[in-house]
C-alpha positions in Angstrom: -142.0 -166.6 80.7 -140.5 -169.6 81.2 -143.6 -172.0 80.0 -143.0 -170.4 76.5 -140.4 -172.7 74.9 -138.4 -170.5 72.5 -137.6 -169.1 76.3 -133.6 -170.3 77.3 -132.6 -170.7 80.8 -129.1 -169.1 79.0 -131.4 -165.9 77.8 -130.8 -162.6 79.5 -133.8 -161.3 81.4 -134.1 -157.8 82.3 -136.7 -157.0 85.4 -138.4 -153.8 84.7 -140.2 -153.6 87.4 -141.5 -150.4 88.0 -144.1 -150.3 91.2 -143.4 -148.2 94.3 -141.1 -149.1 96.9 -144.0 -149.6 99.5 -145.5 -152.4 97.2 -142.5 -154.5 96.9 -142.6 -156.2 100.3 -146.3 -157.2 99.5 -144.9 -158.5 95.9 -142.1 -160.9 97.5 -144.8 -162.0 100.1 -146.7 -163.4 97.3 -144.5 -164.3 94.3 -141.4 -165.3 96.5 -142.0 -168.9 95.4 -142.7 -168.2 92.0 -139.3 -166.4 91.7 -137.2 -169.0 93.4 -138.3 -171.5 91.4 -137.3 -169.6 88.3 -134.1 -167.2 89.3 -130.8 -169.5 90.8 -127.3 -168.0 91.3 -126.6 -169.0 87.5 -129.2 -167.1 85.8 -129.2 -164.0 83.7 -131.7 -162.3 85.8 -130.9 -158.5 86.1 -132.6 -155.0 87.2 -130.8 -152.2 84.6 -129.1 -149.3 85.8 -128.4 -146.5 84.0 -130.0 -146.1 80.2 -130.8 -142.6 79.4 -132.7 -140.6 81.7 -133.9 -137.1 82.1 -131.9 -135.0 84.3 -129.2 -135.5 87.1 -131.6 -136.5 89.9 -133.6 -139.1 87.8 -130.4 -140.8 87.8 -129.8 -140.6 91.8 -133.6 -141.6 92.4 -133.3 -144.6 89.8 -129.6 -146.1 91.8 -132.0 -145.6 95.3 -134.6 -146.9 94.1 -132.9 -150.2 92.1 -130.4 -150.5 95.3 -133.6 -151.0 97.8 -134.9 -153.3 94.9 -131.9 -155.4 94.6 -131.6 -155.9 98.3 -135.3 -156.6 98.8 -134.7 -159.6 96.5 -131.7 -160.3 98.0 -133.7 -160.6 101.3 -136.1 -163.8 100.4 -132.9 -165.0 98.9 -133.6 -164.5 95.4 -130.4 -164.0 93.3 -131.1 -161.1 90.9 -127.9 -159.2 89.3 -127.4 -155.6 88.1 -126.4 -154.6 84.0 -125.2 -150.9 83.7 -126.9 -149.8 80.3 -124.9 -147.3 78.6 -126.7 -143.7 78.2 -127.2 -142.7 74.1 -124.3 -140.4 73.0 -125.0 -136.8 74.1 -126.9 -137.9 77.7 -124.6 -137.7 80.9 -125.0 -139.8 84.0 -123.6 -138.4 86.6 -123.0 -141.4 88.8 -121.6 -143.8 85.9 -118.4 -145.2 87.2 -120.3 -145.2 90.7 -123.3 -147.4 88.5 -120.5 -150.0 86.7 -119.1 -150.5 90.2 -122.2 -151.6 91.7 -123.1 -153.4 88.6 -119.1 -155.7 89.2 -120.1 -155.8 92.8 -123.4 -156.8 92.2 -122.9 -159.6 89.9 -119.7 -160.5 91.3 -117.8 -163.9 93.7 -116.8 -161.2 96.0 -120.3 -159.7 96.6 -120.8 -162.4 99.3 -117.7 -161.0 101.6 -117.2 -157.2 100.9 -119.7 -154.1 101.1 -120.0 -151.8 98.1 -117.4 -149.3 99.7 -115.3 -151.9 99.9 -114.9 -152.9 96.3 -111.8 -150.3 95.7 -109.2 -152.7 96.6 -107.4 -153.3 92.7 -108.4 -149.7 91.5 -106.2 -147.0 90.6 -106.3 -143.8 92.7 -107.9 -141.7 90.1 -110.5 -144.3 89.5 -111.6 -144.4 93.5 -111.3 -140.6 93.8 -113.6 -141.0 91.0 -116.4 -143.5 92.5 -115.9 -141.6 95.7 -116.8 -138.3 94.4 -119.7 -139.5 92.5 -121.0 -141.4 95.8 -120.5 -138.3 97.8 -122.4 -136.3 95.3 -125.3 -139.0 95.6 -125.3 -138.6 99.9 -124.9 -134.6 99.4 -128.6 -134.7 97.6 -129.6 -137.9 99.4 -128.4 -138.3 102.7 -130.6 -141.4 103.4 -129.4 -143.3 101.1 -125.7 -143.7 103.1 -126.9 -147.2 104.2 -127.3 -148.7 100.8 -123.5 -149.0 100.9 -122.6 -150.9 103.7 -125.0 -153.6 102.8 -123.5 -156.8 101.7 -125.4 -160.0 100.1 -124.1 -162.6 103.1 -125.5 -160.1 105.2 -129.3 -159.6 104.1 -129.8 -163.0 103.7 -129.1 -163.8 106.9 -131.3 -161.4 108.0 -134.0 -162.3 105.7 -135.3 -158.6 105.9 -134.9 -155.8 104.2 -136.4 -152.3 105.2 -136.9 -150.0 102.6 
C-alpha cells in the first residue's frame, strides 16, 4: 500500500486480517521485515474490535482471537494498535466497556508498564465493577483465555515470543 502515492503515512489503516491463529507465526516469519519497515510506534496501524457481530460469543471469540493477534505482533516488535468500532444501533456487545479499555490500553504511553487488569487506576467504581464483570463473563465461557490479561507490551518484546 504504501508504493501507491495518494497513500499518507498520516492515513488510518485498519488490518483485517482474517487467517487462523495457527498461520500467524508462519505469516510474521515471512513478512516480519516487510511490516517493520512500514508500521513504527507513530503510525495509524490498527486491528478493529467490536463492529457488529452475530451473537454474544462471536464477540468473545473475536477479543481472543484479536488479543493473540495483537500480541503476536507485538512479539517481532511490530507496533500495531487497537480501534473499538461501535456496533450499529440495535446490536449489543456484551464486552464493550471491557473492548474500549483494551482499545486505551492498547494504544496508550502506559501500555509499556501496566497489564490490562491493571488499567483501573483513574476509573470510578461503577466503571471497574463494570469492566470486571464483562471480563469475568469472558473467562466464565473461556477460561483459557485468563492469560491474555496479564500480558504487557515491555514484556513480549522482551521475550520475542508469543504462544498462541
Amino acid at each position: 500500500m504504501r508504493e501507491k502515492q495518494k497513500i499518507s503515512r498520516l492515513n488510518e489503516i485498519i488490518l483485517d486480517i482474517n487467517i487462523p491463529l495457527e498461520e500467524v507465526s508462519y505469516m510474521l516469519k515471512h513478512y516480519k521485515n516487510l511490516f517493520l519497515a512500514d508500521i513504527t510506534s507513530t503510525s495509524n496501524i490498527y486491528l478493529t474490535l467490536g463492529d457488529t457481530l452475530k451473537s454474544h460469543s462471536h464477540y468473545y471469540r473475536d477479543y481472543i482471537y484479536k488479543l493473540n493477534l495483537l500480541y503476536s505482533f507485538w512479539s517481532c516488535n511490530i507496533p500495531i494498535k487497537i480501534k473499538y468500532i461501535q456496533p450499529t444501533i440495535g446490536t449489543i456487545n456484551p464486552i464493550e466497556n471491557l473492548s474500549k479499555l483494551t482499545e486505551t490500553w492498547a494504544n496508550g504511553k502506559t501500555k509499556f508498564d501496566k497489564t490490562l487488569t491493571d488499567r483501573t487506576t483513574f476509573k470510578s467504581k461503577k466503571e471497574v465493577s463494570i469492566e470486571r464483570t464483562e471480563k469475568d463473563l469472558l473467562l466464565k465461557f473461556y477460561p483459557s483465555a485468563k492469560d491474555l490479561f496479564s500480558q504487557t507490551y515491555t514484556d513480549i518484546v522482551q521475550r520475542r515470543y508469543w504462544k498462541i
